[in-house]
Biotite code that builds the C-alpha atoms (Angstrom):
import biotite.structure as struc

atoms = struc.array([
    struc.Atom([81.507, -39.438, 65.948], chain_id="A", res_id=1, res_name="UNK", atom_name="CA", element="C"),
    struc.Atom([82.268, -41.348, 62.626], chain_id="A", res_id=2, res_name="UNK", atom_name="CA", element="C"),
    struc.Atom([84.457, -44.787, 63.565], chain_id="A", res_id=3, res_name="UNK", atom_name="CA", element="C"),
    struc.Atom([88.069, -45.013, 62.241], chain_id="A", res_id=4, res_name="UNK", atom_name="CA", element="C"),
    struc.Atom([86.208, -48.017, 60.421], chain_id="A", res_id=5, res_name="UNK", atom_name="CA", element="C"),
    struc.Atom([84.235, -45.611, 58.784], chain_id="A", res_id=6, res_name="UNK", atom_name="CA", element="C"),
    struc.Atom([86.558, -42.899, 57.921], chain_id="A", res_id=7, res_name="UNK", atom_name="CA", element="C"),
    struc.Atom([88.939, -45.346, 56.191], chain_id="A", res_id=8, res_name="UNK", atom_name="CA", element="C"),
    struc.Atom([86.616, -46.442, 53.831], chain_id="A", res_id=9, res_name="UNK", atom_name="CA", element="C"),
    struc.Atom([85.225, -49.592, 55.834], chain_id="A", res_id=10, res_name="UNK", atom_name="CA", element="C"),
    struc.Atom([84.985, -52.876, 54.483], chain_id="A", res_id=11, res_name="UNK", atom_name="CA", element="C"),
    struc.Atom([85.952, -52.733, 50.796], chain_id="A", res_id=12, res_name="UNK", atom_name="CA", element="C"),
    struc.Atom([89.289, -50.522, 51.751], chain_id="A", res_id=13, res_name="UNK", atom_name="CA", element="C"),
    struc.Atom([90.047, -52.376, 54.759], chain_id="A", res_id=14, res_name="UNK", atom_name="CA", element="C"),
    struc.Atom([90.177, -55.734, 52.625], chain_id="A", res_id=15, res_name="UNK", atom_name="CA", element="C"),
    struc.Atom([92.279, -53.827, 50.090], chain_id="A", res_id=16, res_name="UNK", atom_name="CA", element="C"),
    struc.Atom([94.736, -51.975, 52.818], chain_id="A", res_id=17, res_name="UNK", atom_name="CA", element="C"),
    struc.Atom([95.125, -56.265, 54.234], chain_id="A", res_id=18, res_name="UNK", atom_name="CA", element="C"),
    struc.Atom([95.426, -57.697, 50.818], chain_id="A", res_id=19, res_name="UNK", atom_name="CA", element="C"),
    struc.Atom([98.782, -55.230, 49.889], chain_id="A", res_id=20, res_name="UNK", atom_name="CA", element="C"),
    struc.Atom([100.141, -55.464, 53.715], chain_id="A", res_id=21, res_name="UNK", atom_name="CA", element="C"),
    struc.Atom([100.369, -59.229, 53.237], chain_id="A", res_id=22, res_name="UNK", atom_name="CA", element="C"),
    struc.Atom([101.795, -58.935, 49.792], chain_id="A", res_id=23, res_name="UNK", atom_name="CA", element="C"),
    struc.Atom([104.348, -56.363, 51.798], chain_id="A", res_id=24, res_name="UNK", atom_name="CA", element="C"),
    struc.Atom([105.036, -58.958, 54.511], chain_id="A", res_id=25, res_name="UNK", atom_name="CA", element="C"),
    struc.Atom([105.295, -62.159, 51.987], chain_id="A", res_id=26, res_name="UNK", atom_name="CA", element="C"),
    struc.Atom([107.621, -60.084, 50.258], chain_id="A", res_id=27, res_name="UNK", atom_name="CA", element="C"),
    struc.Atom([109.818, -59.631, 53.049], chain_id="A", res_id=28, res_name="UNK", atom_name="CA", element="C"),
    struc.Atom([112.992, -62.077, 53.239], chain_id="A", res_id=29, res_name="UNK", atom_name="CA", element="C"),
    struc.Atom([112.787, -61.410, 57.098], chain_id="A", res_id=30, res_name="UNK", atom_name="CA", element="C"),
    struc.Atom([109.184, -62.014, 57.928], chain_id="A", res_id=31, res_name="UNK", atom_name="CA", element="C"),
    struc.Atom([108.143, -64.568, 54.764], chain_id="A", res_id=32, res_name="UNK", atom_name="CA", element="C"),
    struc.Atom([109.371, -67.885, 57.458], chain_id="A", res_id=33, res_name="UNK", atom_name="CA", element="C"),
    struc.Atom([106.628, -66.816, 60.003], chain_id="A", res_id=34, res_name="UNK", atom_name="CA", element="C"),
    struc.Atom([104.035, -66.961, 57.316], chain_id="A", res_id=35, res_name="UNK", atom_name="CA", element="C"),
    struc.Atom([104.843, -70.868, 55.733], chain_id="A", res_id=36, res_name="UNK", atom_name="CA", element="C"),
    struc.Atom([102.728, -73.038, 55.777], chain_id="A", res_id=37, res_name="UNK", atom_name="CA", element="C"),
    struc.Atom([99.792, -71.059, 57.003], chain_id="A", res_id=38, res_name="UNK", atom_name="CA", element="C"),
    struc.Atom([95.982, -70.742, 55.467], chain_id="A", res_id=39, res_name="UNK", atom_name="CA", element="C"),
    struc.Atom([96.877, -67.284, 54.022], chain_id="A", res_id=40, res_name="UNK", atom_name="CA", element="C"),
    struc.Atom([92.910, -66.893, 52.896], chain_id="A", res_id=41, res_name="UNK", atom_name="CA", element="C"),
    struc.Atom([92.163, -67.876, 56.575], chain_id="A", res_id=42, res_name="UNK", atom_name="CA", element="C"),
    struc.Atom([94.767, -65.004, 57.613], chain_id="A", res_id=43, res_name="UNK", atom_name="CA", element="C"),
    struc.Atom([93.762, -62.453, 55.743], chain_id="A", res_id=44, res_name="UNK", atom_name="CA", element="C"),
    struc.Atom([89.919, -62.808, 56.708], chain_id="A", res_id=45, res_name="UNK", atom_name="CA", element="C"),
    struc.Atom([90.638, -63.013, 60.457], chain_id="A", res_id=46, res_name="UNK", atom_name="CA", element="C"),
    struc.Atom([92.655, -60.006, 60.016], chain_id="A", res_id=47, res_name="UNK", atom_name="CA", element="C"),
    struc.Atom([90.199, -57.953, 58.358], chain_id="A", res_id=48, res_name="UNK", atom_name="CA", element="C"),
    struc.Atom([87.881, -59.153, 60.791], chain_id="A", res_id=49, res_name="UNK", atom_name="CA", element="C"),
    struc.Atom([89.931, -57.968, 63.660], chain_id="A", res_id=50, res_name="UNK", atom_name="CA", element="C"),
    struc.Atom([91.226, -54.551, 62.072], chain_id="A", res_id=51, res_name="UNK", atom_name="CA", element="C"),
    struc.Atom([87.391, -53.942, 61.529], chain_id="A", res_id=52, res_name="UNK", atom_name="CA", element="C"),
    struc.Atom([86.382, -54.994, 65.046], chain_id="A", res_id=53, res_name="UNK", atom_name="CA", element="C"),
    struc.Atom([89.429, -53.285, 66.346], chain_id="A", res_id=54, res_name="UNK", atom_name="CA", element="C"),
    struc.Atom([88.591, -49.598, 64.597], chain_id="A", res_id=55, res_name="UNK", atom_name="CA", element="C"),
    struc.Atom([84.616, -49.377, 65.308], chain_id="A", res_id=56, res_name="UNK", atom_name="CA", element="C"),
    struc.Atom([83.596, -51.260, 62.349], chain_id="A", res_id=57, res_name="UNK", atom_name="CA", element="C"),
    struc.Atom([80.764, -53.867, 62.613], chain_id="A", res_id=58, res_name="UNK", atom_name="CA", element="C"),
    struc.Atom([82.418, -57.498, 62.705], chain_id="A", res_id=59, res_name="UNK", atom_name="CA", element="C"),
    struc.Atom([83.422, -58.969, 66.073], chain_id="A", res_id=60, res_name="UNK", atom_name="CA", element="C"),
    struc.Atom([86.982, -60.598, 66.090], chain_id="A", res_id=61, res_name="UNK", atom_name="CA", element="C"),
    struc.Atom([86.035, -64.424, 66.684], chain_id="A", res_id=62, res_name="UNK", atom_name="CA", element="C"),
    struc.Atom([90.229, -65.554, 66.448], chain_id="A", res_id=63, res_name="UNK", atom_name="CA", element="C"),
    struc.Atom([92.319, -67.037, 69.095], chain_id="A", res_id=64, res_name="UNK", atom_name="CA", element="C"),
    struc.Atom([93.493, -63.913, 71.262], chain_id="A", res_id=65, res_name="UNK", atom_name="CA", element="C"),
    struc.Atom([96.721, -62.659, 70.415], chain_id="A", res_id=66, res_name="UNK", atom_name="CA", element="C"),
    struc.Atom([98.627, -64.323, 73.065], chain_id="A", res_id=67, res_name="UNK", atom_name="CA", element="C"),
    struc.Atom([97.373, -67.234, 71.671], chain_id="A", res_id=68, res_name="UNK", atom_name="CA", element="C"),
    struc.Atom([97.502, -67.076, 68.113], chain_id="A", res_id=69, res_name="UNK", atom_name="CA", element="C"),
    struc.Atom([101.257, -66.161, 68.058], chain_id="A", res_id=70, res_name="UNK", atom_name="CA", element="C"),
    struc.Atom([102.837, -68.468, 71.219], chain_id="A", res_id=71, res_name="UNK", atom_name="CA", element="C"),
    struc.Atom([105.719, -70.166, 70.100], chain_id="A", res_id=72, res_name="UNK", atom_name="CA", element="C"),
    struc.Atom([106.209, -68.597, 66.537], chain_id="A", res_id=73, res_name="UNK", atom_name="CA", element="C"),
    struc.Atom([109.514, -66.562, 68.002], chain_id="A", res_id=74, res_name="UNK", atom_name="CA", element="C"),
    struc.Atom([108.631, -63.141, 67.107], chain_id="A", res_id=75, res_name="UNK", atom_name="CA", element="C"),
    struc.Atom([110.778, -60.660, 68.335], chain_id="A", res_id=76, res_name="UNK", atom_name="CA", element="C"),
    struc.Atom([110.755, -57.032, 68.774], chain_id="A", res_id=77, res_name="UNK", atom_name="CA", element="C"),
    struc.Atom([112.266, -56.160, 65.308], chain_id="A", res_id=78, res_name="UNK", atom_name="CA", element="C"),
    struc.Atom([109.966, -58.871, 63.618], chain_id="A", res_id=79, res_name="UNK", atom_name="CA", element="C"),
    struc.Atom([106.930, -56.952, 65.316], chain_id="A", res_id=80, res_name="UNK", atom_name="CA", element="C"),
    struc.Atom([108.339, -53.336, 64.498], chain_id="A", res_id=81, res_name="UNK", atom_name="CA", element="C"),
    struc.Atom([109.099, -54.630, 60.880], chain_id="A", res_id=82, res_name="UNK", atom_name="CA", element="C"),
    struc.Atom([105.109, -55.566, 60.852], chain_id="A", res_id=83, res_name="UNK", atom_name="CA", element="C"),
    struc.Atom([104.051, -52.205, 62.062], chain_id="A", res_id=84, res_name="UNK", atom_name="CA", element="C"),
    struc.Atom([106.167, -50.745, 58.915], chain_id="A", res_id=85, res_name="UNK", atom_name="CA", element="C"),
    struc.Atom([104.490, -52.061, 56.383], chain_id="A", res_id=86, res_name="UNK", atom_name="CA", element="C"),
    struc.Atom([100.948, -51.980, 57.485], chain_id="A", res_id=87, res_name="UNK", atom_name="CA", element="C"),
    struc.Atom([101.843, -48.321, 58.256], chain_id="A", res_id=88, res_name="UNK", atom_name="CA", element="C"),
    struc.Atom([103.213, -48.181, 54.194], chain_id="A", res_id=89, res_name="UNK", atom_name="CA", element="C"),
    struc.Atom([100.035, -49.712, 53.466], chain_id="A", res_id=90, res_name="UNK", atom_name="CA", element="C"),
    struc.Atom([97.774, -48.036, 55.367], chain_id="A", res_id=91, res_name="UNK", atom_name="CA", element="C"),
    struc.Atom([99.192, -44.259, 54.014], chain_id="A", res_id=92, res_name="UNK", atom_name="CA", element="C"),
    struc.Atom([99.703, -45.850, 50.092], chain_id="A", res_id=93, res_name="UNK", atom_name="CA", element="C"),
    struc.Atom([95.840, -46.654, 50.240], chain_id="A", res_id=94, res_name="UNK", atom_name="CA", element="C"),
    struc.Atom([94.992, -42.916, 51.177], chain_id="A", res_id=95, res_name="UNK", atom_name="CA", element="C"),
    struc.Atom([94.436, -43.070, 54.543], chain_id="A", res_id=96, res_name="UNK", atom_name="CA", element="C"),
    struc.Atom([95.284, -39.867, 56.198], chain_id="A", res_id=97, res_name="UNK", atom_name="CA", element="C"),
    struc.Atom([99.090, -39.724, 58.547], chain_id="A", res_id=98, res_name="UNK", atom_name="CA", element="C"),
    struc.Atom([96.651, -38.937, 61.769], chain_id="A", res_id=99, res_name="UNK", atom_name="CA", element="C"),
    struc.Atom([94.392, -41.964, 61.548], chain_id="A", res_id=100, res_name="UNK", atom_name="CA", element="C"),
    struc.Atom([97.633, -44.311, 60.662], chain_id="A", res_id=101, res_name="UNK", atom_name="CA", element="C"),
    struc.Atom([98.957, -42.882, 63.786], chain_id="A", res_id=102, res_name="UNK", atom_name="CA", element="C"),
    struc.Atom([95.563, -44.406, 65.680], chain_id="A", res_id=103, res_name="UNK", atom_name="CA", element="C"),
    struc.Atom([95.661, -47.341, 64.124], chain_id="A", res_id=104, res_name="UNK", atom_name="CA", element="C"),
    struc.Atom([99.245, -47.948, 65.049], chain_id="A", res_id=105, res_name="UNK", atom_name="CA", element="C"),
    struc.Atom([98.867, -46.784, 68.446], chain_id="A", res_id=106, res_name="UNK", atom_name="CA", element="C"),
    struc.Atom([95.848, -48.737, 68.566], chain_id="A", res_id=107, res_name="UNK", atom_name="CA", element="C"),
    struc.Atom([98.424, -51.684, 67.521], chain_id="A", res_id=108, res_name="UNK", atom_name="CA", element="C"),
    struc.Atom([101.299, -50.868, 69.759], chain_id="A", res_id=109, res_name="UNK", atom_name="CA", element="C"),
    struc.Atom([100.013, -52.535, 73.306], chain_id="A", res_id=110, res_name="UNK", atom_name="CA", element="C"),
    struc.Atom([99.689, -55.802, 71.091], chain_id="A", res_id=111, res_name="UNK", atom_name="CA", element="C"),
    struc.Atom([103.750, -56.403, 71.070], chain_id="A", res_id=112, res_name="UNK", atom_name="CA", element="C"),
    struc.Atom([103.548, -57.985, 74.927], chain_id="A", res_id=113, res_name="UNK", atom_name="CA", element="C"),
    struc.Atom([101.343, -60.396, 73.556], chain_id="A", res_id=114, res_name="UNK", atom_name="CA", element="C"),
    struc.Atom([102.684, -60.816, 70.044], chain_id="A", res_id=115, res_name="UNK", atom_name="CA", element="C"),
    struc.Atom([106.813, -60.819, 71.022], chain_id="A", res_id=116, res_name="UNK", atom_name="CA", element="C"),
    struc.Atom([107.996, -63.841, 72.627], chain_id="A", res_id=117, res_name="UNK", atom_name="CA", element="C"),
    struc.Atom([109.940, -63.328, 75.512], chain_id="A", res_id=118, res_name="UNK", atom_name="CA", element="C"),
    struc.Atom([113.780, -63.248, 75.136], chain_id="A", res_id=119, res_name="UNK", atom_name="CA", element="C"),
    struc.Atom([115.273, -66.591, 75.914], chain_id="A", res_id=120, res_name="UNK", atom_name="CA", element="C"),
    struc.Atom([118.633, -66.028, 77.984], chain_id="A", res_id=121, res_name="UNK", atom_name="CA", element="C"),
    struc.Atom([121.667, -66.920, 76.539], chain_id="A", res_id=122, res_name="UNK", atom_name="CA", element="C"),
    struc.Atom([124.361, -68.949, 78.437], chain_id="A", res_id=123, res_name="UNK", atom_name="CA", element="C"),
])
């Protein structure tokens, strides 16, 4: 059976489908503060490197683990959902079919406990 790697295009469209989700994301009043400051060349090659490594492709993800790589940057639920949106936009404007976005955001989904920062109680 043919990876989800594969049937997207692999490297080439994987690097294109990251390049316009970040342009998405950076454009976004909402989720722009999470992303000053930071090595966006960096970003972008760890996260084609994990959405390959992630969908059957051949790199291995070699970034801090999610947990890690997002403690204390107070994402939330919405900021998380917001995320999903646009790679989802980006995902379906670079061709790929509505039932292998739906893998890849399922495939996504489990990542919010690790992503979302708890809820600090108010009081």
């Amino acid at each position: 059976m043919t990876s989800i790697y594969d049937r997207i295009g692999g490297q080439e469209a994987l690097s294109a489908v990251v390049e316009d989700f970040y342009t998405r994301v950076l454009a976004d009043a909402e989720l722009a503060p999470f992303f000053a400051g930071a090595n966006m060349n960096r970003l972008k090659g760890k996260q084609v490197e994990f959405f390959a490594g992630a969908l059957g492709g051949p790199d291995q993800y070699t970034g801090l683990n999610m947990r890690e790589a997002h403690r204390g940057r107070g994402i939330g639920q919405p900021q998380f959902d917001r995320v999903a949106t646009l790679l989802t936009v980006s995902l379906l404007e670079a061709g790929v079919p509505k039932e292998l976005v739906d893998q890849i955001i399922a495939a996504v989904a489990p990542l919010a406990g690790d992503i979302v920062s708890p809820a600090v109680p108010r009081g």
